[in-house]
C-alpha positions as CSV (number, residue, x, y, z in Angstrom):
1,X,127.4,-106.8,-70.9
2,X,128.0,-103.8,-73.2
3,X,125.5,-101.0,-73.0
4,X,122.5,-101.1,-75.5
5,X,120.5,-98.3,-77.4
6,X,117.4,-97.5,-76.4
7,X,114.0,-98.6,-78.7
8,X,110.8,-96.8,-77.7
9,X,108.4,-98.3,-79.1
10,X,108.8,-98.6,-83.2
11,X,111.7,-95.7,-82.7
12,X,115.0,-96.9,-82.2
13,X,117.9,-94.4,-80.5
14,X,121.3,-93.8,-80.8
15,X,122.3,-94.6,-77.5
16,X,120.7,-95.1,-73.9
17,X,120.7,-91.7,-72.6
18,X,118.0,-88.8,-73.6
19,X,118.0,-85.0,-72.9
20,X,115.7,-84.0,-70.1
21,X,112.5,-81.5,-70.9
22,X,114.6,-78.7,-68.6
23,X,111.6,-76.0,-67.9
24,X,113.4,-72.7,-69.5
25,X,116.3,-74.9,-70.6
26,X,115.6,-76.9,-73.8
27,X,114.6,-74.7,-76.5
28,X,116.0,-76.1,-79.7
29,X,119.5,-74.0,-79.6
30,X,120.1,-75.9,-76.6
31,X,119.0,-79.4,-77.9
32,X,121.4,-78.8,-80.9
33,X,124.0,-77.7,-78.7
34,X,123.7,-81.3,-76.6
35,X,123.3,-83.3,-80.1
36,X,126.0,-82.0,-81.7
37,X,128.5,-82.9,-78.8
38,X,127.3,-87.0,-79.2
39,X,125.7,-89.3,-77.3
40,X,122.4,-88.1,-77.1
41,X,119.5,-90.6,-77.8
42,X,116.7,-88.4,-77.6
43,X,115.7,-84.7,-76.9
44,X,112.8,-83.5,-75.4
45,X,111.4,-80.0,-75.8
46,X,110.1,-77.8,-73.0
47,X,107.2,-78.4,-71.3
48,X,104.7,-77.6,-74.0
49,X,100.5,-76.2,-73.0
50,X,98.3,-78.1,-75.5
51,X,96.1,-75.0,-75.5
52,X,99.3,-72.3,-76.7
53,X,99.7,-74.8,-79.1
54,X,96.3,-75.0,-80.5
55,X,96.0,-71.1,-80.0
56,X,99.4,-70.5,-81.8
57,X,100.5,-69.2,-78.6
58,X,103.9,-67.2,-80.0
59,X,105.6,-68.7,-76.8
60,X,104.5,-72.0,-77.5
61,X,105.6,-72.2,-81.1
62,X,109.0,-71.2,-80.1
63,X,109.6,-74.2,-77.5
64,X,107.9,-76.4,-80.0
65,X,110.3,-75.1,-82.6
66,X,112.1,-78.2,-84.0
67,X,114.5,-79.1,-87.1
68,X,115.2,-81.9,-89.5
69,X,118.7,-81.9,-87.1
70,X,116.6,-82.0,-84.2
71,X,115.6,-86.3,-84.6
72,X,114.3,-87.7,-82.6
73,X,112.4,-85.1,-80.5
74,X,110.5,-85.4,-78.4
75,X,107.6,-83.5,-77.5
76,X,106.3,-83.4,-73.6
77,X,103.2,-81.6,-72.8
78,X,101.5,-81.2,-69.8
79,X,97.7,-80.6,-68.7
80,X,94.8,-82.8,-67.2
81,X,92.1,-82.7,-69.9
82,X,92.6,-85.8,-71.9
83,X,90.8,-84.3,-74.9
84,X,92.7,-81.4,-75.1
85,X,96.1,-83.6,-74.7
86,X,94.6,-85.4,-77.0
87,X,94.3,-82.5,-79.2
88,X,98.2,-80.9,-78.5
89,X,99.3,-84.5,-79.0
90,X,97.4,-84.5,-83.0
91,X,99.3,-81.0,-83.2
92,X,102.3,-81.9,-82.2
93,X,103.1,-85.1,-84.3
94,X,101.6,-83.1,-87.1
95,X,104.7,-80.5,-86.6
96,X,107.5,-83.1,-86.3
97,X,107.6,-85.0,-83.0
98,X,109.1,-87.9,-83.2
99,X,108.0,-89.0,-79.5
100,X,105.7,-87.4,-77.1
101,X,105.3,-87.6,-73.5
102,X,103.0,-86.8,-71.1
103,X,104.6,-84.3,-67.7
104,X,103.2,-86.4,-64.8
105,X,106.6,-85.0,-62.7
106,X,106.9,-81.2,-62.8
107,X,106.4,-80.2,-58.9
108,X,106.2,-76.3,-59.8
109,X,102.5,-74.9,-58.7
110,X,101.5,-73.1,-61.2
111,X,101.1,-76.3,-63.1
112,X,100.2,-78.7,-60.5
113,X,97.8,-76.1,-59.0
114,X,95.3,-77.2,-62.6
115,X,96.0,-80.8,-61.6
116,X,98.9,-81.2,-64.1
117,X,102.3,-81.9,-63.6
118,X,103.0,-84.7,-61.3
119,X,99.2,-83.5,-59.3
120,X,98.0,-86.4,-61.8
121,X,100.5,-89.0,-59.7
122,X,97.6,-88.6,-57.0
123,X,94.4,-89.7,-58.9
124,X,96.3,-92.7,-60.8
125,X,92.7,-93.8,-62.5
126,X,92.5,-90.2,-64.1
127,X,96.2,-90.4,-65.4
128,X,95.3,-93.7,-66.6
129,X,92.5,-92.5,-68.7
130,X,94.6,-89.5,-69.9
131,X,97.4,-91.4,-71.1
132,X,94.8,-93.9,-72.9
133,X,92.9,-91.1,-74.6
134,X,96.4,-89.5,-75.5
135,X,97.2,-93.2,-77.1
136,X,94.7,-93.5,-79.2
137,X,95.0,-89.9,-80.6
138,X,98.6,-91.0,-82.1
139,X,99.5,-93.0,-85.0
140,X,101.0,-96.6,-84.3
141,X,104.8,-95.1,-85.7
142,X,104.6,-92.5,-82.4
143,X,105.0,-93.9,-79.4
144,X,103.7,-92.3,-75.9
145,X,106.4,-91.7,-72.7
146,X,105.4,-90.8,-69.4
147,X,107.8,-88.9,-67.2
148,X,107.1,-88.9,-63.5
149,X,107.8,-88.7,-60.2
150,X,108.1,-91.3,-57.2
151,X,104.7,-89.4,-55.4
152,X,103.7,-86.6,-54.4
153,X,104.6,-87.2,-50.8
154,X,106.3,-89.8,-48.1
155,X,103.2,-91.7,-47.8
156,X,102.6,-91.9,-51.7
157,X,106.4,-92.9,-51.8
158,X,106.1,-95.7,-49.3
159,X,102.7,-96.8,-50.7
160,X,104.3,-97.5,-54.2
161,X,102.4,-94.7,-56.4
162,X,105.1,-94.7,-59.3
163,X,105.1,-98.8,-59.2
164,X,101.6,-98.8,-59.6
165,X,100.9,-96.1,-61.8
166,X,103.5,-97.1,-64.4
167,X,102.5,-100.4,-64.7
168,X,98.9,-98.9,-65.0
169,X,100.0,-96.7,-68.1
170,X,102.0,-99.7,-69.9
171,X,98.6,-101.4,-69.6
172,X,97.0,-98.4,-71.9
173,X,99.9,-98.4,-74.6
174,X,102.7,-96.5,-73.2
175,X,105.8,-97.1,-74.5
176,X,108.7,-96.0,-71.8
177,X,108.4,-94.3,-68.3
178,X,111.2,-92.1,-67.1
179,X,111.2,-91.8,-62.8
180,X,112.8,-88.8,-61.3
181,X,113.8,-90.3,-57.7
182,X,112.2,-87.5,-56.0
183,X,108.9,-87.1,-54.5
184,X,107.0,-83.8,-55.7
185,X,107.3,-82.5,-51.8
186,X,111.4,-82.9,-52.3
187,X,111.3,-80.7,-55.6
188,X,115.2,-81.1,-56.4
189,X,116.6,-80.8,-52.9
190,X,118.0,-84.4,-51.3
191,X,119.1,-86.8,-52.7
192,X,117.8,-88.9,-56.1
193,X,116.2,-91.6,-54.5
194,X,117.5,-94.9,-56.7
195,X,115.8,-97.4,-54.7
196,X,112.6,-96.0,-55.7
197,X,114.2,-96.1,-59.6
198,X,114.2,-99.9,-59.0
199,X,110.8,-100.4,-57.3
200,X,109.7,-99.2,-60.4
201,X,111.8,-101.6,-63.3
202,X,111.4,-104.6,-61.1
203,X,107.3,-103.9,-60.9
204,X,107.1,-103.4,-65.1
205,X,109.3,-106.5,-65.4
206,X,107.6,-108.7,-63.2
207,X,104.2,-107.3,-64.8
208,X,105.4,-107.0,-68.7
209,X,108.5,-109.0,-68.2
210,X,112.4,-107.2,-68.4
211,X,112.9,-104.6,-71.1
212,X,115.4,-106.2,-73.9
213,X,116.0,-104.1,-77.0
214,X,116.2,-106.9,-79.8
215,X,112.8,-109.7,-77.9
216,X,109.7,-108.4,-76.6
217,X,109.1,-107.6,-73.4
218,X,108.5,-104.5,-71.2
219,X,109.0,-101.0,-71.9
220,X,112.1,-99.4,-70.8
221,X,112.1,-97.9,-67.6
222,X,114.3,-94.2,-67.5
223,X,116.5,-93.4,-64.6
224,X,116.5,-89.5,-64.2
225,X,118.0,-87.2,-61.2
226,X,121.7,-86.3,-59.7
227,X,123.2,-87.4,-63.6
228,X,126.3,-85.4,-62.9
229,X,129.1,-87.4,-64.3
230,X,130.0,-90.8,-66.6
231,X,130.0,-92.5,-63.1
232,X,126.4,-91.0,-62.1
233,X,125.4,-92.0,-65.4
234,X,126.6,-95.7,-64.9
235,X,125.7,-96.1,-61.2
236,X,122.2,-95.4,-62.1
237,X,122.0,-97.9,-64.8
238,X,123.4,-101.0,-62.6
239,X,121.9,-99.5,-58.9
240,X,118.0,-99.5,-60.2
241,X,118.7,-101.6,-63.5
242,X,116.8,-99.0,-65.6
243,X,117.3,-99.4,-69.0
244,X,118.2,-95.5,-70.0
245,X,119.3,-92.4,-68.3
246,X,117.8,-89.0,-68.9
247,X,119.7,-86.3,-68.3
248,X,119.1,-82.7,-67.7
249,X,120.9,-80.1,-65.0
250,X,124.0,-81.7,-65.5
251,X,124.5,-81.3,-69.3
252,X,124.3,-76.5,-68.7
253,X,127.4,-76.9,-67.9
254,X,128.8,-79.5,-70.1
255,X,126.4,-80.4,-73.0
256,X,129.1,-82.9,-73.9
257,X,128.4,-85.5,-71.1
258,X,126.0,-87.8,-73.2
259,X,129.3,-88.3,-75.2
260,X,131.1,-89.1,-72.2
261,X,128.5,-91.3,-70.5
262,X,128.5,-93.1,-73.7
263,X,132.5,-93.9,-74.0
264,X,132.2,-94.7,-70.2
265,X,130.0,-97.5,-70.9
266,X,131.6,-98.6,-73.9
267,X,134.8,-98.7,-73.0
268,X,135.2,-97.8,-69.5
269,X,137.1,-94.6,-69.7
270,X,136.2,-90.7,-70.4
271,X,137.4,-88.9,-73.3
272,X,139.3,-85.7,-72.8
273,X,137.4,-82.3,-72.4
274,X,136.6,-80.2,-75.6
275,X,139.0,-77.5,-75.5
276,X,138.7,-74.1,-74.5
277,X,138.4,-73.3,-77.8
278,X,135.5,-75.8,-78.9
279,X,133.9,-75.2,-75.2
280,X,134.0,-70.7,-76.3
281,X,132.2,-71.9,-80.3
282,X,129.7,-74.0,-78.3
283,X,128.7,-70.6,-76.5
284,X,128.9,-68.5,-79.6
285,X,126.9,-71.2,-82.0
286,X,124.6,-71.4,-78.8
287,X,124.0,-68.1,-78.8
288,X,124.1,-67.4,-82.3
289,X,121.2,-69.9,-82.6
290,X,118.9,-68.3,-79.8
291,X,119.2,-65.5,-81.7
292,X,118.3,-67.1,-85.0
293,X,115.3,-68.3,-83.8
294,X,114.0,-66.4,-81.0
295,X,115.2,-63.1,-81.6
296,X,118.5,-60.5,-80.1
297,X,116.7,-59.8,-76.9
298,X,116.0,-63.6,-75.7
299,X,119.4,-64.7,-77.1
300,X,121.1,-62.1,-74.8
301,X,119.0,-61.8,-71.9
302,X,119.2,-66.1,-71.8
303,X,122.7,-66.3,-72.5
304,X,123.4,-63.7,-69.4
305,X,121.7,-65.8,-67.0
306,X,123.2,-69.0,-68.5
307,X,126.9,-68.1,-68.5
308,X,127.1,-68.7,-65.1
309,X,126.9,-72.7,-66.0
310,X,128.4,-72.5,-69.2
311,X,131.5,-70.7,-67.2
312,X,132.1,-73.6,-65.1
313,X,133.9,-75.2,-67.6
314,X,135.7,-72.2,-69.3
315,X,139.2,-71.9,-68.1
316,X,138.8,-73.3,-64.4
317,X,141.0,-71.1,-63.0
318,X,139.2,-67.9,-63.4
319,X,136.8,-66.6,-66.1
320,X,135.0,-64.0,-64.0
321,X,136.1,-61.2,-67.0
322,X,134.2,-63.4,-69.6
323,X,131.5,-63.6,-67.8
324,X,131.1,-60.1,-66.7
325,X,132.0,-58.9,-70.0
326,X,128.8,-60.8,-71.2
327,X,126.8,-59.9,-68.6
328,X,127.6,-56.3,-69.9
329,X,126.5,-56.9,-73.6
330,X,123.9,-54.8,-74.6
331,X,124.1,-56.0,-78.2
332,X,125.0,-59.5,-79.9
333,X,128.2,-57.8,-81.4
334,X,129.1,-57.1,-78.1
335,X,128.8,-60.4,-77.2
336,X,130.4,-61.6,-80.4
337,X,133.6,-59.0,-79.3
338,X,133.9,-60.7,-75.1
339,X,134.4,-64.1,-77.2
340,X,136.9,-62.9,-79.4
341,X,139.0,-61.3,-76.7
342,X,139.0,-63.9,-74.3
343,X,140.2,-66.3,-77.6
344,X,142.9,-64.0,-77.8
345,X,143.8,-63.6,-73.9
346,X,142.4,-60.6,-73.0
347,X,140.7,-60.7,-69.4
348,X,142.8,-63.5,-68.1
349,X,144.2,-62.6,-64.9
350,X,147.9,-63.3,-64.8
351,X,147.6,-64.1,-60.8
352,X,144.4,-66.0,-61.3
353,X,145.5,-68.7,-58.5
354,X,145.9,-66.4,-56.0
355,X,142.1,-65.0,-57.3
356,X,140.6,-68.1,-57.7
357,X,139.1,-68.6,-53.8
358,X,137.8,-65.2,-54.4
359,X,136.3,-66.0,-57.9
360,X,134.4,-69.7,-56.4
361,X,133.2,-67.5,-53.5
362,X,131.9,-65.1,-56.0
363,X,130.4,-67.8,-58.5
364,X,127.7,-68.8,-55.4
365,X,126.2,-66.2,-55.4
366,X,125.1,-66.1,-59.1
């Protein structure tokens, strides 16, 4: 059966995969960066705080920042007061989200420590009420995602939290639920648990019946975790029978494999890499757009501790001289000057075989 695009709700997608909210990752240079590669369906911001919204919170503005090149976006916030998510959700669709969605996954303490994050997972009649004030809040053209988790522990796992809850959240109007297969006591370490995935889409398709994207029937359910490559991509599709794939740590270092996972399922093979020279103007427009929007300072401290990723696929052999030179830059011009001489050749080591054990060695430690 050929792969279908997503439909969330009223809003149909491109294609079945969607750009993961990466904390510290997605501001809108790096959603552009994705979209303009192909094959993304959706993008999702940062997690945003309803209250740095409401407060014009500088910070908050900035990884709310969207585009009319930025469609659809989606906008995820995070919090446990369902009137002030309420609130950020009004504010949010007001300043050009297409989507929004509600974090009921990020394991990181300082948000789970105010019962946010994927601390809601544990008090599934309180999630349920947030979600359904959320709902209402929206107008009937935006739909409301929930991205979670599979529990916040072993017993939560094994006692069918994310079944339950999702089902629970359809009930109150949302739209589609994206799993991570990871338990919040995991964070990213193991494996992405796909079995869990599945417990999830058979319990909404028993419940709602199976997702289609042309009849009704239930939402779509969103693979997400270990998306490393086209095959990741499709073995989560037919292993849990999700209906998309979300995507985030492994599009920093190739923001072109929603193109690729694309192809793969459309015809069954990969497309060749960009090359050098498209892979070298992704990091320059990348860059150049950080510094658009956010200012010289963030562009270059961000792009310094990004270049380690980006690097990975920049001349396989060896690259350590790009990097480095980068690392160096105290001034976008300087940045601007490491590009151009690494177009020209400059930096490449003639020997870099015999360096390249050296150079992996030294890459792990970054």
């Amino acid at each position: 059966m050929p792969p279908r695009p997503l439909t969330i709700g009223p809003v149909p997608l491109a294609t079945n995969l969607l750009l993961a909210p990466i904390a510290g990752y997605c501001d809108l240079a790096w959603r552009l960066a994705c979209r303009e590669q192909g094959g993304v369906g959706l993008a999702c911001t940062d997690l945003l705080s309803p209250h740095g919204l409401l407060k014009n919170n500088t910070q908050s503005l900035d990884l709310a920042r969207t585009c009319p090149e930025d469609k659809p976006v989606g906008m995820q916030l995070y919090g446990s007061d369902p009137a002030l998510m309420a609130d950020g959700a009004r504010w949010a669709v007001d300043h050009g989200a297409t989507v929004i969605d509600i974090n009921m996954g990020c394991p990181v303490d300082k948000v789970t420590k105010k019962d946010g994050g994927s601390k809601l997972m544990c008090d599934v009649s309180h999630a349920t009420t947030l979600a359904q004030t959320v709902r209402r809040a929206l107008p009937d053209n935006v739909p409301l995602t929930c991205k979670m988790r599979l529990g916040w522990d072993e017993p939560a796992y094994h006692a069918d939290c994310a079944p339950t809850l999702a089902c629970r959240l359809i009930r109150v109007g949302v739209a589609a639920i994206t799993v991570h297969g990871r338990t919040t006591e995991m964070r990213f370490k193991g494996h992405c648990r796909r079995p869990g995935i599945q417990r999830v889409v058979e319990a909404v398709a028993q419940a709602f019946g199976p997702y289609t994207a042309h009849t009704s029937g239930g939402p779509p359910v969103i693979g997400n975790g270990d998306v490393r490559t086209p095959a990741d991509c499709l073995h989560m599709l037919e292993e849990t029978g999700c209906a998309g794939v979300m995507i985030g740590r492994g599009s920093l270092s190739a923001p072109w494999i929603f193109r690729d996972c694309w192809h793969y399922q459309l015809h069954g093979t990969i497309p060749p890499p960009p090359s050098e020279h498209h892979k070298l103007d992704i990091i320059r427009t990348y860059f150049d757009r950080m510094h658009e929007y956010r200012g010289e300072r963030y562009a270059l401290v961000n792009l310094k501790s990004r270049i380690s990723w980006l690097g990975k696929e920049i001349n396989a052999s060896h690259c350590r001289w790009l990097k480095d030179s980068i690392r160096a830059a105290t001034t976008s011009a300087q940045v601007h000057a490491a590009l151009d001489a690494w177009q020209r050749g400059e930096g490449r080591d003639p020997h870099a075989a015999e360096v390249e054990a050296s150079a992996a060695v030294a890459d792990l430690a970054e």
